[in-house]
N, CA, C and O atoms as a GROMACS GRO file, in nm:
protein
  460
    1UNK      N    1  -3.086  -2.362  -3.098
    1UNK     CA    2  -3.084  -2.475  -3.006
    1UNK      C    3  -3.056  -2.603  -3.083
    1UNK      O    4  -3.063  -2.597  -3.206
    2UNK      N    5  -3.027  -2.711  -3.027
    2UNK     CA    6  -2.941  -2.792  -3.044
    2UNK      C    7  -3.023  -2.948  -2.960
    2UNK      O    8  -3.073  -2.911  -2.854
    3UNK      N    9  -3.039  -3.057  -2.977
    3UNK     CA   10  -3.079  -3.113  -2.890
    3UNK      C   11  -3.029  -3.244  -2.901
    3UNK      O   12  -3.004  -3.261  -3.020
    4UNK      N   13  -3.002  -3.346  -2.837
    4UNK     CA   14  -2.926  -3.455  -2.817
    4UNK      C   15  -3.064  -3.564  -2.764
    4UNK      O   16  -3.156  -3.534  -2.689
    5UNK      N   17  -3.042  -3.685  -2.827
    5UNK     CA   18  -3.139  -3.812  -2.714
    5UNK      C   19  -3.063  -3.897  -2.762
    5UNK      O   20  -3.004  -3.915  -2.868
    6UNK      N   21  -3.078  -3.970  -2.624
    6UNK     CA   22  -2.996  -4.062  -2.595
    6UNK      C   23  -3.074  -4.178  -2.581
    6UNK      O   24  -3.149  -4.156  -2.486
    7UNK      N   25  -3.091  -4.272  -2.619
    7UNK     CA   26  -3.143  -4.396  -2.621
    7UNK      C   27  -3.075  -4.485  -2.516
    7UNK      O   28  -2.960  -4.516  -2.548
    8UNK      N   29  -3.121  -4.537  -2.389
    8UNK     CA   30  -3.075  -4.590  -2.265
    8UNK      C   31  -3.086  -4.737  -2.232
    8UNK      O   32  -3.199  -4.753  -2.185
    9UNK      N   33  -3.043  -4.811  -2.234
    9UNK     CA   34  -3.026  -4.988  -2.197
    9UNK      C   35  -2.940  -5.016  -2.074
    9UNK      O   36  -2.817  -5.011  -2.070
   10UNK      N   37  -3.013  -5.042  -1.984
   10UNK     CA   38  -2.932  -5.110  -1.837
   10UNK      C   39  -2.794  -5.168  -1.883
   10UNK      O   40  -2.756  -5.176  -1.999
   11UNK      N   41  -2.718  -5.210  -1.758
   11UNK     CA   42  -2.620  -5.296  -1.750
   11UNK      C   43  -2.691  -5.409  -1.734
   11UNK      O   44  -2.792  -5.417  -1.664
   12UNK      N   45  -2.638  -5.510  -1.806
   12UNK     CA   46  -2.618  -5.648  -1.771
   12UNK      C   47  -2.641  -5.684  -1.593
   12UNK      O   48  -2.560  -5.638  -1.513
   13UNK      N   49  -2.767  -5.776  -1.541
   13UNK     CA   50  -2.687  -5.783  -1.446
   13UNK      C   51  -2.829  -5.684  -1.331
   13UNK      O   52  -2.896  -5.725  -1.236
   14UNK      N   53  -2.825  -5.550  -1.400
   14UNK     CA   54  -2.914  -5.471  -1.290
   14UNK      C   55  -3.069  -5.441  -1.376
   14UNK      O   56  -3.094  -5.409  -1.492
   15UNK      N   57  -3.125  -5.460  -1.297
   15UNK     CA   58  -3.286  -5.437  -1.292
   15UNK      C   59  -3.316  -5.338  -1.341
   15UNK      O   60  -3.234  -5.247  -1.345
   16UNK      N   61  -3.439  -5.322  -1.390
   16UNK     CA   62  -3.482  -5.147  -1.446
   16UNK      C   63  -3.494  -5.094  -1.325
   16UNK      O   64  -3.426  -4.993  -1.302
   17UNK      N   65  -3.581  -5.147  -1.219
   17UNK     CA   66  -3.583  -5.064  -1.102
   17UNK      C   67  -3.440  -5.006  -1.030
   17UNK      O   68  -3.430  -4.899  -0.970
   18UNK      N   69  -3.321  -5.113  -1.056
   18UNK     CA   70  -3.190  -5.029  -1.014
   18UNK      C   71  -3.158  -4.935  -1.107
   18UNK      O   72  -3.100  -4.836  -1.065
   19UNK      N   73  -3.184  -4.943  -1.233
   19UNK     CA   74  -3.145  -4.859  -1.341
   19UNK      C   75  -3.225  -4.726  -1.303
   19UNK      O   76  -3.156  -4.628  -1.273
   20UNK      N   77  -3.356  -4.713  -1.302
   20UNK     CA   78  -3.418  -4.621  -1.292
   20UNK      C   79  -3.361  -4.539  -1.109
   20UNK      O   80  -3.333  -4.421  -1.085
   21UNK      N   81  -3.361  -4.615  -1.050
   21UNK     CA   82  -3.327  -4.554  -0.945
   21UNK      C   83  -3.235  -4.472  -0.953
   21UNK      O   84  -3.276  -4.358  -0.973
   22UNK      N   85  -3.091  -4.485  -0.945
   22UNK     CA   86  -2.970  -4.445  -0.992
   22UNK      C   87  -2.949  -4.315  -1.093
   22UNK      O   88  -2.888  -4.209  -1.086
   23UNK      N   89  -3.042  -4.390  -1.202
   23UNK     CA   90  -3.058  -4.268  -1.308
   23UNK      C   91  -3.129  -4.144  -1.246
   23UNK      O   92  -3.068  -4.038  -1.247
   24UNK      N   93  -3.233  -4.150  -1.202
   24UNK     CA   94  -3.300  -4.019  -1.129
   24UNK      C   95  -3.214  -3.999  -1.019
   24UNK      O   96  -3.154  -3.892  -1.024
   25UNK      N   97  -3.185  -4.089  -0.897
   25UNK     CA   98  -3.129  -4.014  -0.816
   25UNK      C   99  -3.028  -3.998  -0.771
   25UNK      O  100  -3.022  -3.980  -0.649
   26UNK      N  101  -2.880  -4.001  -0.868
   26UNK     CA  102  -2.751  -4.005  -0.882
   26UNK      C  103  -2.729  -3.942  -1.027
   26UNK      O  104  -2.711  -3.820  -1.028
   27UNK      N  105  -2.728  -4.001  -1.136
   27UNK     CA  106  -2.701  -3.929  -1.250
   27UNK      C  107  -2.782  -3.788  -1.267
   27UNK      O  108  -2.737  -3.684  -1.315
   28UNK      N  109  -2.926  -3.814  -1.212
   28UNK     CA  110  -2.973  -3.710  -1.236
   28UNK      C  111  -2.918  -3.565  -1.214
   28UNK      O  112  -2.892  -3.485  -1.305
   29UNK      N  113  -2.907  -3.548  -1.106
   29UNK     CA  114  -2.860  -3.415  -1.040
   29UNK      C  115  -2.709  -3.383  -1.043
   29UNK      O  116  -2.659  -3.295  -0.973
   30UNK      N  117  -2.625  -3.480  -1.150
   30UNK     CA  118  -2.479  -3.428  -1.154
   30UNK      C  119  -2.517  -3.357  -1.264
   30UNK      O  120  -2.456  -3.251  -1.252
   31UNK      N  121  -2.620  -3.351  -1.423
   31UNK     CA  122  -2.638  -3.281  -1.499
   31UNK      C  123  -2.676  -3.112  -1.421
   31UNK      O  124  -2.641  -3.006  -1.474
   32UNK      N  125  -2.721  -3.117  -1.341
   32UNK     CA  126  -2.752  -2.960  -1.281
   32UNK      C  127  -2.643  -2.888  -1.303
   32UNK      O  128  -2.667  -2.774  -1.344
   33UNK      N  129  -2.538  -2.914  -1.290
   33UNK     CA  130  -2.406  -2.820  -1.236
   33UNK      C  131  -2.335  -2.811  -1.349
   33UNK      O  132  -2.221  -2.765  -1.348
   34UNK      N  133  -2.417  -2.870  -1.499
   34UNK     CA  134  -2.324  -2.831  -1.638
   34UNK      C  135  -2.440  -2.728  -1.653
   34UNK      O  136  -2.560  -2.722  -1.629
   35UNK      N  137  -2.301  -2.619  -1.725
   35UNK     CA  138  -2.326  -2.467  -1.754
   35UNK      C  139  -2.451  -2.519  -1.883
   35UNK      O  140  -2.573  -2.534  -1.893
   36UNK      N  141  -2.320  -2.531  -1.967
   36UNK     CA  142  -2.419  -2.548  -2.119
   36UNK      C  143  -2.506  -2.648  -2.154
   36UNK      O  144  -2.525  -2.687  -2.269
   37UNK      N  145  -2.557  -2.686  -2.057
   37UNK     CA  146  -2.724  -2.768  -2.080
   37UNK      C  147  -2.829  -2.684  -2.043
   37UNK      O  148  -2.835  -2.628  -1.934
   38UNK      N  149  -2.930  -2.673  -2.148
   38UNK     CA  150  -3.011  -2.563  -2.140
   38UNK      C  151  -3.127  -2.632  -2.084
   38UNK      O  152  -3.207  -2.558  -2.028
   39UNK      N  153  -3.151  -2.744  -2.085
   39UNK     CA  154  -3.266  -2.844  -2.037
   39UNK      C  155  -3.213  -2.978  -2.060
   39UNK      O  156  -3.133  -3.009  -2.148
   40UNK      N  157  -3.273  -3.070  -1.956
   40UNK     CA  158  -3.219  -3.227  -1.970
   40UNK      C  159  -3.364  -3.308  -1.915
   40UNK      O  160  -3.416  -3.261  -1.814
   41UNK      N  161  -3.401  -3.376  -1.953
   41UNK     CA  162  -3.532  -3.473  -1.953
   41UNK      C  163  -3.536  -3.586  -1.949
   41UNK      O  164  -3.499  -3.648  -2.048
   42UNK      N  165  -3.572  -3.641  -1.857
   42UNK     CA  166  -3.533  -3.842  -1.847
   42UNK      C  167  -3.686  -3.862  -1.847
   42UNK      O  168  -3.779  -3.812  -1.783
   43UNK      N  169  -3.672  -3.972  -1.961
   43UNK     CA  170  -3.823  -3.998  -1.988
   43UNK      C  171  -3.848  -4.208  -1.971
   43UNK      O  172  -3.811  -4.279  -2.064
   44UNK      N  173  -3.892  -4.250  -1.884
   44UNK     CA  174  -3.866  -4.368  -1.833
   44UNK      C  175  -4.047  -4.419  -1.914
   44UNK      O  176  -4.156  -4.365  -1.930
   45UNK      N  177  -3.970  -4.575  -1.950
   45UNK     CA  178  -4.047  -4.632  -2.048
   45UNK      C  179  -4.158  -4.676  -1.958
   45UNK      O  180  -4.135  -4.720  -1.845
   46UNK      N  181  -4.302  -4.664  -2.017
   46UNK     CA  182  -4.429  -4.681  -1.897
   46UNK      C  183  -4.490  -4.851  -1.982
   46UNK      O  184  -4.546  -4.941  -1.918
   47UNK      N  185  -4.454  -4.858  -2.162
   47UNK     CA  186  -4.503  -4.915  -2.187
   47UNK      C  187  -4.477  -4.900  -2.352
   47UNK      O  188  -4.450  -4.787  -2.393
   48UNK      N  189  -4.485  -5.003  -2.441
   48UNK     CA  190  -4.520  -5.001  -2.584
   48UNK      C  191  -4.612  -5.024  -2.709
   48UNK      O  192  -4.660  -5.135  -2.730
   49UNK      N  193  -4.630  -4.945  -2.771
   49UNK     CA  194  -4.756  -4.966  -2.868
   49UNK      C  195  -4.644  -5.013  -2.981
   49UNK      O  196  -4.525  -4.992  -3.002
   50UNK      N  197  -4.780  -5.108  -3.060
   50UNK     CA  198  -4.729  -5.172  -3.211
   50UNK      C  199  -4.858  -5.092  -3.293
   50UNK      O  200  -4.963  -5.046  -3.248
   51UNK      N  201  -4.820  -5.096  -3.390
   51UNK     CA  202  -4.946  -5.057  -3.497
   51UNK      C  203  -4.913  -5.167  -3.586
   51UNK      O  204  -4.794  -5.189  -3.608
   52UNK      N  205  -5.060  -5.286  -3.673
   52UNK     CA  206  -5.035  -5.363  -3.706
   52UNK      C  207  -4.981  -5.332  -3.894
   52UNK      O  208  -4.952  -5.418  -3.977
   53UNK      N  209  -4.983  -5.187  -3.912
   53UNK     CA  210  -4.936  -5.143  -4.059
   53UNK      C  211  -4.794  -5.145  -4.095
   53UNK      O  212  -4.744  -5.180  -4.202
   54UNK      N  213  -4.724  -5.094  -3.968
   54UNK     CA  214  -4.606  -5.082  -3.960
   54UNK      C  215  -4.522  -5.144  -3.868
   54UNK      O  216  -4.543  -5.140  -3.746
   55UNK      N  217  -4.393  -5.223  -3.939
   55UNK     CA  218  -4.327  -5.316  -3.831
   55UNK      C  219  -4.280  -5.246  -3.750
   55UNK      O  220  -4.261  -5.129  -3.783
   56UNK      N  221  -4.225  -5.305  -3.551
   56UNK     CA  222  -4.157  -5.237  -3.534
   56UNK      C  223  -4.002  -5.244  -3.516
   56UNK      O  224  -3.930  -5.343  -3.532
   57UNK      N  225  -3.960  -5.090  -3.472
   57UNK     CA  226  -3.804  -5.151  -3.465
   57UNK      C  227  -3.742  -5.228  -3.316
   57UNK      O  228  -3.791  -5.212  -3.204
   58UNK      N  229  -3.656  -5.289  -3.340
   58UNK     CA  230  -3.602  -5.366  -3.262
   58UNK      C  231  -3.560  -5.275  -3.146
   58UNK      O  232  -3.447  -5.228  -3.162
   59UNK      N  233  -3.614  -5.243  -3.050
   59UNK     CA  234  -3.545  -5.153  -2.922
   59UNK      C  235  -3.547  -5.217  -2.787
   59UNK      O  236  -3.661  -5.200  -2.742
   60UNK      N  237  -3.498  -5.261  -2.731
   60UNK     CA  238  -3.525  -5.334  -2.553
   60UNK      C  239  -3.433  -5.180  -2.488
   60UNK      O  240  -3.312  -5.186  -2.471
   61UNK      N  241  -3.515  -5.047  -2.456
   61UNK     CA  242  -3.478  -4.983  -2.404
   61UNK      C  243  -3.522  -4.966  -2.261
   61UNK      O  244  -3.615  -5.035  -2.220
   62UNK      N  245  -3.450  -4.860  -2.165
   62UNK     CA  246  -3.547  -4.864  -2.053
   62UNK      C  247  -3.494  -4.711  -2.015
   62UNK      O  248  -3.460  -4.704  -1.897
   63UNK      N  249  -3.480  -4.602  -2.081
   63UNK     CA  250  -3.520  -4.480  -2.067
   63UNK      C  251  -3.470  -4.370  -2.197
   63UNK      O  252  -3.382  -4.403  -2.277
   64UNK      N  253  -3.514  -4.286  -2.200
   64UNK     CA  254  -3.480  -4.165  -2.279
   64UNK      C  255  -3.427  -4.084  -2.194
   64UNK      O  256  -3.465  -4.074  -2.078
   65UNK      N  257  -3.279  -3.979  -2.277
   65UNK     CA  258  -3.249  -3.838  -2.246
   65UNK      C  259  -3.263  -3.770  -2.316
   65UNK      O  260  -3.232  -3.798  -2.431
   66UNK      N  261  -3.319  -3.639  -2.285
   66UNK     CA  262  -3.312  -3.545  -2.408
   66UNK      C  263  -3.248  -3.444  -2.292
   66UNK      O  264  -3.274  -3.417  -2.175
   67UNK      N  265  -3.121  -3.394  -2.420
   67UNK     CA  266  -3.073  -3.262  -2.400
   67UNK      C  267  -3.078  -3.138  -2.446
   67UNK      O  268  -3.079  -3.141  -2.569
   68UNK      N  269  -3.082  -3.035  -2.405
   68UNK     CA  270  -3.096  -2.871  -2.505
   68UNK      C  271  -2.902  -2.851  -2.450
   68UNK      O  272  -2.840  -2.871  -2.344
   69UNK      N  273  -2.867  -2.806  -2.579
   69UNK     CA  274  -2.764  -2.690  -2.584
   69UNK      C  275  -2.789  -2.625  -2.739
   69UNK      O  276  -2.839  -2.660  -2.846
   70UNK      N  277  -2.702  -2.472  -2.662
   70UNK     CA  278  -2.722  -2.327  -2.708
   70UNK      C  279  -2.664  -2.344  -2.882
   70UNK      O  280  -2.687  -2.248  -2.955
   71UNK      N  281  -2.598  -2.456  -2.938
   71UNK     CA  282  -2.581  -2.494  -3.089
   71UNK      C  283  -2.476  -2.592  -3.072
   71UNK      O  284  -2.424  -2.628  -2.966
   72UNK      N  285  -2.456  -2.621  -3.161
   72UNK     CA  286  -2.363  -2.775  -3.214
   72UNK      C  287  -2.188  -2.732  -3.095
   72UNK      O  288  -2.132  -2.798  -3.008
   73UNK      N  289  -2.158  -2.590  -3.155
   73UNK     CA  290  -2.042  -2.547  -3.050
   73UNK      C  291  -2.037  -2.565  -2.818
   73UNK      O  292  -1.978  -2.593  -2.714
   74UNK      N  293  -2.113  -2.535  -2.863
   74UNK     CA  294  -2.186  -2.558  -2.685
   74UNK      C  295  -2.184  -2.724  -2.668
   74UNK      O  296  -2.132  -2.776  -2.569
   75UNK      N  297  -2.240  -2.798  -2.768
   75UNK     CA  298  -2.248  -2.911  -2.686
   75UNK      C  299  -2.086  -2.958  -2.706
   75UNK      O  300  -2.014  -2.995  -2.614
   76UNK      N  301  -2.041  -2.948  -2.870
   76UNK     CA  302  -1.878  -3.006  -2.833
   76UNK      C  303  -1.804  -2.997  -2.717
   76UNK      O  304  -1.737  -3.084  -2.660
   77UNK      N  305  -1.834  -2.808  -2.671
   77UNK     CA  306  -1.702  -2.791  -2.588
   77UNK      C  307  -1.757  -2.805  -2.437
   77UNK      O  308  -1.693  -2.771  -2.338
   78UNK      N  309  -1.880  -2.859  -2.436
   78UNK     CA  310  -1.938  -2.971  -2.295
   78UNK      C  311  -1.849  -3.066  -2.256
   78UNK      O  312  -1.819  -3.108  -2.144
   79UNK      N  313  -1.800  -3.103  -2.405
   79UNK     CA  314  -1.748  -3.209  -2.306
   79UNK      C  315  -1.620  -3.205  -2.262
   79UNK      O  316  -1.560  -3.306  -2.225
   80UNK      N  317  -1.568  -3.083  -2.264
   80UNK     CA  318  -1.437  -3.050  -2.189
   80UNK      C  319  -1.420  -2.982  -2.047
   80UNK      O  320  -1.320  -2.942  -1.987
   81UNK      N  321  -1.600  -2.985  -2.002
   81UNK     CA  322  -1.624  -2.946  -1.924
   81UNK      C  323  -1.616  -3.032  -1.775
   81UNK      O  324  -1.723  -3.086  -1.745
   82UNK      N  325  -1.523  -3.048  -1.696
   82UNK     CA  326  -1.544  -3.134  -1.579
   82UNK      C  327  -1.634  -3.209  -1.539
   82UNK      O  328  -1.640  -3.331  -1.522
   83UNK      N  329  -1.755  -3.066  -1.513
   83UNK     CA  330  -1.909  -3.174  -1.449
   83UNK      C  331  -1.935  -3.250  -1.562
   83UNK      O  332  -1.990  -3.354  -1.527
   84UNK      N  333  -1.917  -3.243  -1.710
   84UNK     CA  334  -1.982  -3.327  -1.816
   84UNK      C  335  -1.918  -3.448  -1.781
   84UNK      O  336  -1.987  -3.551  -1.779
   85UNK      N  337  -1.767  -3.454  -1.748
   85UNK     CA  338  -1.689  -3.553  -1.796
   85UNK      C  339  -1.739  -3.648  -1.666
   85UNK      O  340  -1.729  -3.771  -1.675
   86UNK      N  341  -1.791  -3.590  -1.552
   86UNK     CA  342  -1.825  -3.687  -1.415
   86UNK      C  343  -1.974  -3.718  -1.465
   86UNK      O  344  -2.002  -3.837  -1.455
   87UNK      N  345  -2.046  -3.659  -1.502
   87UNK     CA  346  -2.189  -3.731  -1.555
   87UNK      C  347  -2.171  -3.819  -1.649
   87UNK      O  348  -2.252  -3.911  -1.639
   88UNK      N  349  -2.069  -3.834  -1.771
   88UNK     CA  350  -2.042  -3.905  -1.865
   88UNK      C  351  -1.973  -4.046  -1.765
   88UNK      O  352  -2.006  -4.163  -1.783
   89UNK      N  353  -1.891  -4.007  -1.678
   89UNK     CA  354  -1.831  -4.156  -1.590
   89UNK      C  355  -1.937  -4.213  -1.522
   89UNK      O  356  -1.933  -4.331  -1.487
   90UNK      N  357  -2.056  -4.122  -1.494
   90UNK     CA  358  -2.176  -4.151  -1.377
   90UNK      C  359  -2.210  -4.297  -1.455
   90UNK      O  360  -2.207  -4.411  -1.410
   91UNK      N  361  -2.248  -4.245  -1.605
   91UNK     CA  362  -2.322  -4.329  -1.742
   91UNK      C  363  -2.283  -4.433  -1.718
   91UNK      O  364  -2.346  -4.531  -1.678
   92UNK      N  365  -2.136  -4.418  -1.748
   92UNK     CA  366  -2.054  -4.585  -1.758
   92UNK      C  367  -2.065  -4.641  -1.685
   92UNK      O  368  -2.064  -4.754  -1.733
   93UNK      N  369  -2.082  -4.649  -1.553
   93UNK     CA  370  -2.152  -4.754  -1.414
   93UNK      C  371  -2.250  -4.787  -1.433
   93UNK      O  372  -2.279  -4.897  -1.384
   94UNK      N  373  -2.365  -4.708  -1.519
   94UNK     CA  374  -2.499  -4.840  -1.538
   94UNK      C  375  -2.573  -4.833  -1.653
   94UNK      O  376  -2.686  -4.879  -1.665
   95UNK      N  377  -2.502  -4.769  -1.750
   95UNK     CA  378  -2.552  -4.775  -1.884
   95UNK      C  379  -2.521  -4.849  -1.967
   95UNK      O  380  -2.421  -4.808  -2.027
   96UNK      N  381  -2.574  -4.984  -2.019
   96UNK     CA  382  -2.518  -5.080  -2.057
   96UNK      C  383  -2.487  -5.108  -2.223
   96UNK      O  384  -2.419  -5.196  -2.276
   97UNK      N  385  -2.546  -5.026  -2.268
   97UNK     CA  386  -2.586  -4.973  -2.396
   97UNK      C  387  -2.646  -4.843  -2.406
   97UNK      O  388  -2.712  -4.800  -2.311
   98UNK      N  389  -2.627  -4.762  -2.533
   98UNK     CA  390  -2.645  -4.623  -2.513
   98UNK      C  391  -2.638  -4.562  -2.662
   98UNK      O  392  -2.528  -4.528  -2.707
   99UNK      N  393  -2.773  -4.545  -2.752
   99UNK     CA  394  -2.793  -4.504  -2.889
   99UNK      C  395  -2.823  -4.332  -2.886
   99UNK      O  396  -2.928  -4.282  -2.848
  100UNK      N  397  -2.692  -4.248  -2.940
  100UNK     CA  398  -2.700  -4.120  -2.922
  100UNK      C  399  -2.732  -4.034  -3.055
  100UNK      O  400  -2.662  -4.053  -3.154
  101UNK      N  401  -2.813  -3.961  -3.058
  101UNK     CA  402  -2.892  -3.900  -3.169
  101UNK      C  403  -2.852  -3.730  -3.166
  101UNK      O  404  -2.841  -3.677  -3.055
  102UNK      N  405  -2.838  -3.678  -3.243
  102UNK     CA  406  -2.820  -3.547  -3.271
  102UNK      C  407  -2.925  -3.493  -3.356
  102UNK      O  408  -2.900  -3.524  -3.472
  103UNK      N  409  -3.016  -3.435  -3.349
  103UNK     CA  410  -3.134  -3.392  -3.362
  103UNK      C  411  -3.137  -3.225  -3.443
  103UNK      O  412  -3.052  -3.136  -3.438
  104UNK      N  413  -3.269  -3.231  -3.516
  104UNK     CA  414  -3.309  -3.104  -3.508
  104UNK      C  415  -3.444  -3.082  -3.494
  104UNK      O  416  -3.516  -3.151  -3.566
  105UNK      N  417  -3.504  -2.993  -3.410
  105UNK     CA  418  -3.640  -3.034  -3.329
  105UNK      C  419  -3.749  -2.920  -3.393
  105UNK      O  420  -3.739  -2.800  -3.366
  106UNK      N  421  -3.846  -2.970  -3.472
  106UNK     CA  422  -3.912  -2.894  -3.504
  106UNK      C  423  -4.077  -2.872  -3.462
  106UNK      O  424  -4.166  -2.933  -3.521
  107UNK      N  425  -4.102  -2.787  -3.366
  107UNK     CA  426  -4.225  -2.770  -3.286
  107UNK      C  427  -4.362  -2.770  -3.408
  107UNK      O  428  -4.370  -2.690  -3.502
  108UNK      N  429  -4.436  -2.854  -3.386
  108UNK     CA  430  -4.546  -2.901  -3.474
  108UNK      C  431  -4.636  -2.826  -3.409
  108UNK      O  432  -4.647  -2.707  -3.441
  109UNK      N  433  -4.709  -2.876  -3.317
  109UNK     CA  434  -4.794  -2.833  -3.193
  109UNK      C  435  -4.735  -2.722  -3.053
  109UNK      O  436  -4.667  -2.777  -2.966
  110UNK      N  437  -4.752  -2.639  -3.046
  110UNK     CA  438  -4.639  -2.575  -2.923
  110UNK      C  439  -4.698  -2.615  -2.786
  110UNK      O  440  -4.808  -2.671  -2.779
  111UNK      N  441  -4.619  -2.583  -2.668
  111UNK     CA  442  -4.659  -2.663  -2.535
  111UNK      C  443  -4.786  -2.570  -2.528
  111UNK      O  444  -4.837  -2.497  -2.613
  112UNK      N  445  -4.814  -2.596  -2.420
  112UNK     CA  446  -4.916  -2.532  -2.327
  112UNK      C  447  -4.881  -2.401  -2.255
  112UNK      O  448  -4.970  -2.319  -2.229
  113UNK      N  449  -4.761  -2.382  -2.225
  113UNK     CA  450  -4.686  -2.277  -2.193
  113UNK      C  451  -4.665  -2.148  -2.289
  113UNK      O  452  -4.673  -2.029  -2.259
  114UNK      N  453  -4.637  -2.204  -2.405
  114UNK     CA  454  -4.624  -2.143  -2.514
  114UNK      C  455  -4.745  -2.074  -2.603
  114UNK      O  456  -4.729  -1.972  -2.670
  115UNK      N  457  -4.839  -2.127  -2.594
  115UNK     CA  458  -4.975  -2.056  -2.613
  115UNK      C  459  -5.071  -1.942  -2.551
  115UNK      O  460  -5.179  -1.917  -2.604
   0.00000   0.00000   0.00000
């Protein structure tokens, strides 16, 4: 597995509440209909901690994506995939900024499911 996050910043212009709206209930559900996403997760900002040891970094975000695909090959050839390329146009209407990470995810603690 393979996992992608995407670091999320409104457009110019629209509200988190339009951002968030949109994102759950328009972008959200065009990810359903790509094959090779094995899981997709929108994680909307509730709030931020500082710790006074360590500075922090500069982020004015207002959501997280995390994606699963099946290895590095799966997610390339996503994006030759139609539904990717209409969720990727969904983005560009209200994603105003957008910091994309390629990951490798290593389970410390396992879920609750998993135990």
């Amino acid at each position: 597995m393979i996992k992608m996050i995407c670091l999320l910043k409104r457009k110019d212009g629209m509200s988190h509440e339009e951002f968030m709206r949109h994102w759950r209930s328009v972008h959200g559900p065009l990810a359903v209909g790509i094959a090779s996403i094995r899981r997709y997760v929108q994680s909307s900002i509730r709030e931020e901690q500082s710790r006074p040891d360590i500075p922090d970094i500069a982020a004015d975000i207002d959501g997280i994506a995390e994606l699963w695909f099946d290895d590095q090959e799966a997610m390339t050839a996503s994006q030759y995939d139609p539904a990717m390329q209409r969720l990727l146009a969904d983005g560009a209407t209200f994603i105003g900024e957008i910091k994309t990470l390629i990951v490798d995810e290593t389970e410390i603690v396992p879920s609750v499911a998993a135990k």
